[in-house]
C-alpha positions in Angstrom: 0.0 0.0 0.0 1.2 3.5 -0.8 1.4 5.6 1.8 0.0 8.7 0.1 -3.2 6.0 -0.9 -4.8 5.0 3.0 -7.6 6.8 4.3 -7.2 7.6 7.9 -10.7 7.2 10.3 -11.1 8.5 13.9 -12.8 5.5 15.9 -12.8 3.5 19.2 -11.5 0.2 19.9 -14.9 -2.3 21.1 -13.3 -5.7 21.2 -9.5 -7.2 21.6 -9.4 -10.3 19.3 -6.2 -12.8 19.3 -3.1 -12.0 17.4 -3.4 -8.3 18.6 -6.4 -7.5 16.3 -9.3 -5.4 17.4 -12.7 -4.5 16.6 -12.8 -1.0 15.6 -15.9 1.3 15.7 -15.1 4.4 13.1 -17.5 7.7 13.8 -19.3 6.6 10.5 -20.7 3.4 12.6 -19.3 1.3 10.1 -17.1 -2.1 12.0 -13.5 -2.5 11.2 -11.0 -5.0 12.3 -7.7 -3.5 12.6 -4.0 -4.6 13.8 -1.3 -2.6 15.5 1.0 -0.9 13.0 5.0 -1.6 13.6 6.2 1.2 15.4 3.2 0.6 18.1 4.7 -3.0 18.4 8.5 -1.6 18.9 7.3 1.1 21.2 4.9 -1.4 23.4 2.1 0.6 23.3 -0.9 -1.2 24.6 -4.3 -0.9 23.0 -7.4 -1.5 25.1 -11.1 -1.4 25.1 -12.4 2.3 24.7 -9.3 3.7 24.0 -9.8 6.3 20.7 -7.4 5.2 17.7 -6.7 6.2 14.0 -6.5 3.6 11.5 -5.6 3.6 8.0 -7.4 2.0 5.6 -6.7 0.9 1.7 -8.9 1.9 -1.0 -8.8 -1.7 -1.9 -10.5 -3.1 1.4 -12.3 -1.3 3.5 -13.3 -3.8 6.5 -9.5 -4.1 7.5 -7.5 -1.1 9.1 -3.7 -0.6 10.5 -4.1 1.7 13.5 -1.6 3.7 13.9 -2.2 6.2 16.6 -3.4 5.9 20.1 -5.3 9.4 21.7 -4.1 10.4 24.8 -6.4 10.1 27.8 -7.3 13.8 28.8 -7.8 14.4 32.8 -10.7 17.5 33.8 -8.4 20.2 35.8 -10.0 18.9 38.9 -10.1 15.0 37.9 -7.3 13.3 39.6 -6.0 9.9 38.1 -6.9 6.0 39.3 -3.7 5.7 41.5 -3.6 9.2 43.3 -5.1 8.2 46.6 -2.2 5.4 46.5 0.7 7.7 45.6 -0.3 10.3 48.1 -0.6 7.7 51.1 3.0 6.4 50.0 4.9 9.6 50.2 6.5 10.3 53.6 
């Protein structure tokens, strides 16, 4: 596939399936199974259910995807993250 060629979609990941697949959700509603690009692999980034992702997709076939981007998880100024009671009752 030529790089200039895939179409990149905005979704959320619904499902982990074996071999590091997923079931995608695009915004369009459409389902997609997608599998971790290469540089996700090398750089161990972990993919889980609800996360937000961008895939590429080929012209060709349009049920498969190669996500490529994780979003970052975004706190509310006054949310505090899962582990903050933990790290504040460990400090001395």
């Amino acid at each position: 596939m030529a790089k200039g060629n895939a179409i990149q979609i905005k979704g959320e990941v619904v499902k982990n399936l074996r071999n590091a697949m997923f079931r995608n959700e695009p915004e369009n509603g459409h389902g997609v199974l997608g599998h971790i690009s290469g540089s996700m692999r090398k750089h161990y980034i972990r993919i889980l259910p609800g996360d937000k992702v961008t895939a590429e997709l080929t012209p060709s076939d349009l049920s498969r995807a190669r996500i490529v981007y994780r979003a970052k998880l975004k706190l509310d100024k006054g949310a505090e993250h899962a582990c903050s009671s933990l790290c504040k009752e460990n400090l001395p």
